[in-house]
C-alpha positions in Angstrom: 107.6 113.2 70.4 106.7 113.3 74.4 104.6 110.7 76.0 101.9 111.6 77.8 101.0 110.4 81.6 98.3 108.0 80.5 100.9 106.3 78.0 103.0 105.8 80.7 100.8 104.6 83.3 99.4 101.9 80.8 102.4 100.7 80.2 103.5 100.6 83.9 100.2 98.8 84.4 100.6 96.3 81.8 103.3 94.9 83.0 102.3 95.0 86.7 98.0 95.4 86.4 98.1 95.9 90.2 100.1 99.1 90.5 99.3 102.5 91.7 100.6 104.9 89.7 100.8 108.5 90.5 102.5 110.5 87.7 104.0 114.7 88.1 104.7 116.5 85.1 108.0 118.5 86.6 108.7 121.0 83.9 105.1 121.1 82.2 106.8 120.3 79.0 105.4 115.9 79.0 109.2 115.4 78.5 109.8 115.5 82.5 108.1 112.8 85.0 108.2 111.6 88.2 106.5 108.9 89.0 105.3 106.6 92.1 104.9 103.1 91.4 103.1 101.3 94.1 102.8 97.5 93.4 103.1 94.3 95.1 105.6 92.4 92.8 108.1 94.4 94.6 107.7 92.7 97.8 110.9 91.8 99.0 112.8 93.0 96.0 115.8 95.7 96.0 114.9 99.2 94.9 117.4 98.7 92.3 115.5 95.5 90.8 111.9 97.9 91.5 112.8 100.0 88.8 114.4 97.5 87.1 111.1 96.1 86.2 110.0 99.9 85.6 112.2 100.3 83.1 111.4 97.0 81.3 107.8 97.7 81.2 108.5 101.3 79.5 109.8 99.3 76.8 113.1 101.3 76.0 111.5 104.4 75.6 113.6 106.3 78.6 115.9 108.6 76.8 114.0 108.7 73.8 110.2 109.2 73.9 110.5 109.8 77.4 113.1 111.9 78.2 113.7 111.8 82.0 111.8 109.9 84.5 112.4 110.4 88.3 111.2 106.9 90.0 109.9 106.2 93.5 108.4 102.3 94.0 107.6 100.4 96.6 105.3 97.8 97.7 102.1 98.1 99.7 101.7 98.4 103.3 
């Protein structure tokens, strides 16, 4: 079963309640994301360890659930 954007987001924000999070359906299918994760636990952090804590928010359910997620993050200006 697909995830929808709102699932996504509310996990995202969850685990980081300040972020901005812009979600794209790319193949109009809920199967296909990209996402924007603007947040300001990422401050000083690698991109690498950004979606790191993506990842770990989403709860394992890249590749299963969710079956492709393209990630930008970064933190605030």
């Amino acid at each position: 079963m697909a995830m929808q954007a709102n699932e996504i987001e509310a996990l995202i924000k969850a685990a980081l309640p300040d972020a901005q999070v812009t979600m794209q359906d790319l193949a109009g299918d809920n199967d296909h994301w990209a996402a924007t994760v603007i947040s300001s636990a990422f401050k000083g952090l690698s991109r690498v360890k950004q979606h790191q804590i993506v990842y770990a928010a989403l709860r394992g359910r890249v590749g299963g659930e969710l079956h492709a997620l393209a990630l930008q993050t970064s933190a605030p200006d």
